[in-house]
Structure formats: C-alpha cells, structure tokens
VEXZA-30649 format. One record per residue (C-alpha): residue number from 1; residue in three letters; x, y, z. Coordinates in steps of 0.25 Angstrom, whole numbers. Layout:
residues N
DODREN    nr   rest      px      py      pz
DODREN   NUM    ALA       X       Y       Z
...
end
This chain:
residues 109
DODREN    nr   rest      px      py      pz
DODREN     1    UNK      27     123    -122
DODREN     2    UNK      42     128    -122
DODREN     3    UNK      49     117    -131
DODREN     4    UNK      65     115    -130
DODREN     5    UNK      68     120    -144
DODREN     6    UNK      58     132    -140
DODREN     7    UNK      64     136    -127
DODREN     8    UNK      79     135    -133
DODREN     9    UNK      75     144    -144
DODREN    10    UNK      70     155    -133
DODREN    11    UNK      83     155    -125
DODREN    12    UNK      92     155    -137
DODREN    13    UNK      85     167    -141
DODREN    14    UNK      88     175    -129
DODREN    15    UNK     100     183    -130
DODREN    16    UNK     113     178    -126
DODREN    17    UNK     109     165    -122
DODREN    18    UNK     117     152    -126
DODREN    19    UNK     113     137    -124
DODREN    20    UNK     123     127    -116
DODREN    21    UNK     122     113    -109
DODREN    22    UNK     120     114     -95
DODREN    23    UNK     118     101     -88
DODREN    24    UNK     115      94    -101
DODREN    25    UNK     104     104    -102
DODREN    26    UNK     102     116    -113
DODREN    27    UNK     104     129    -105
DODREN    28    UNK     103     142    -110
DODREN    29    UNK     112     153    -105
DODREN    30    UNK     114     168    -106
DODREN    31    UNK     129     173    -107
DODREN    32    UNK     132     161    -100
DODREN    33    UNK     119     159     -89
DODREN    34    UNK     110     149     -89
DODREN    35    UNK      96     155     -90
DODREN    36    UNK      88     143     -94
DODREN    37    UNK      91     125     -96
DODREN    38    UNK      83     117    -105
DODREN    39    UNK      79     103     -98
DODREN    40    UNK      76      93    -110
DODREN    41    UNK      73      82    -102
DODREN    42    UNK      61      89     -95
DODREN    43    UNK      59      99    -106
DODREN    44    UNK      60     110     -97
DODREN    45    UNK      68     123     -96
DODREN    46    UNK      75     129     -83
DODREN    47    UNK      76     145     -83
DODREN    48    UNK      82     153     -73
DODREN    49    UNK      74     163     -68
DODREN    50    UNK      72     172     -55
DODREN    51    UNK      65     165     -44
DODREN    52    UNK      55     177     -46
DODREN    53    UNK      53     173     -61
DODREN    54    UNK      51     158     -57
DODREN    55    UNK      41     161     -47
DODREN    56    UNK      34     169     -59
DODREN    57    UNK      34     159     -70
DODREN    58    UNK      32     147     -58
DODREN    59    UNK      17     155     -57
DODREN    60    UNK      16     157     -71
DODREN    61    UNK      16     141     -73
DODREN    62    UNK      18     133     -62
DODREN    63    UNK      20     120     -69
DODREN    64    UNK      29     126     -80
DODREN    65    UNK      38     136     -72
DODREN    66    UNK      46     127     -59
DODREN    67    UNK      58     131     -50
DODREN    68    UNK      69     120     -53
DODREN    69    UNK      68     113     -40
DODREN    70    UNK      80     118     -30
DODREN    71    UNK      90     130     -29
DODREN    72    UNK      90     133     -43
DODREN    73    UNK      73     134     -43
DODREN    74    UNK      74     143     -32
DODREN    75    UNK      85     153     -41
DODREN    76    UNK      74     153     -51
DODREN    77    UNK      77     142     -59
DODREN    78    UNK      64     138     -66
DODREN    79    UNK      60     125     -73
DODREN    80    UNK      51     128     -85
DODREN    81    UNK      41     114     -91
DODREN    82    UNK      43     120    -105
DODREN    83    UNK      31     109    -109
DODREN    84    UNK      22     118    -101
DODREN    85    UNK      29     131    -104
DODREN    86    UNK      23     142    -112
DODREN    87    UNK      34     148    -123
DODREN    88    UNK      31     163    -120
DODREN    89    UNK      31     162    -104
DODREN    90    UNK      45     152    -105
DODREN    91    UNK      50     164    -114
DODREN    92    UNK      48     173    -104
DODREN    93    UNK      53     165     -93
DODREN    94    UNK      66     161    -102
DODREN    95    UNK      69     176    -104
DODREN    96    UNK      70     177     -89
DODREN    97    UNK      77     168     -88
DODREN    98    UNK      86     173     -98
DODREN    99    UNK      87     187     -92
DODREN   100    UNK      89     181     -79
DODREN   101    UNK     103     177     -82
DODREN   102    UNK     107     190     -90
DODREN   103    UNK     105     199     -77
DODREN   104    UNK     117     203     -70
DODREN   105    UNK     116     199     -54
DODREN   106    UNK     117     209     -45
DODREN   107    UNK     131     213     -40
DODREN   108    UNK     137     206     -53
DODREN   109    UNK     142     212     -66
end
C-alpha cells in the first residue's frame, strides 16, 4: 500500500521536481512537466509512462496498473490504485515516469 503522504515524499525526492495544482489536484513536475497527479478523492496516482512501460506494469498487476480511459491512456498515461500498490514496484514505476519527462524528444533541443 502506497499512502498519499508516502508517494509525495517519493516524488519530492526525485531531482528537480516541484509540486503544483493542476486541476485542483497535486501534480508533480520536472523543470516544468508533469510527470505524475495525486487523485485524493479516489486515492490514486496517475503517471506518465510509455505506452511500452504501461503494458509492463498493466501485466505486473492487472487491478492496480490501468490505462486512463481515452487519448491520454492510449500516450501512456497509467492510473495506479495506490491501496493495492506495492511501495517498491510504485517506486519504480514513478521514477519512469520521472525520467520520461526529462528526455529530450527527437528532433528538439
């Protein structure tokens, strides 16, 4: 189990990462990107990872790793039940997230 105060801690002690509102939820961003929300309500995180990653941890556990439903699920956006997640596995799956935003796209500086 991933609590709130738990998974703030993990993305704050990433580097370069700051917390800001977005949509009246927590988001966690790295030099300006969003790389994971906090969804109080439903106690459950959204990460950005690579469709490839989200089909990895969508294996891993079914019923705790789900694609947000539409566009965005099919980019790699990845709902996590964190009453259901393991804290090591999230970790893992948060630093993706992380590093995901911090690479350069192709064909941009």
């Amino acid at each position: 189990m991933v609590t709130e105060a738990a998974f703030r801690k993990m993305a704050l002690a990433l580097p370069d990462v700051t917390e800001e509102p977005h949509f009246e939820k927590p988001s966690f961003r790295r030099k300006g990107k969003i790389f994971a929300t906090y969804h109080r309500g439903d106690n459950k995180a959204m990460l950005k990872l690579t469709p490839v990653l989200q089909a990895v941890y969508a294996a891993y556990g079914p019923d705790v790793y789900l694609p947000v439903p539409g566009y965005w699920g099919r980019q790699g956006a990845t709902f996590v039940l964190l009453a259901l997640a393991d804290e090591t596995v999230f970790a893992e799956a948060l630093q993706a997230a992380w590093e995901g935003v911090g690479t350069k796209k192709k064909g941009k500086q």
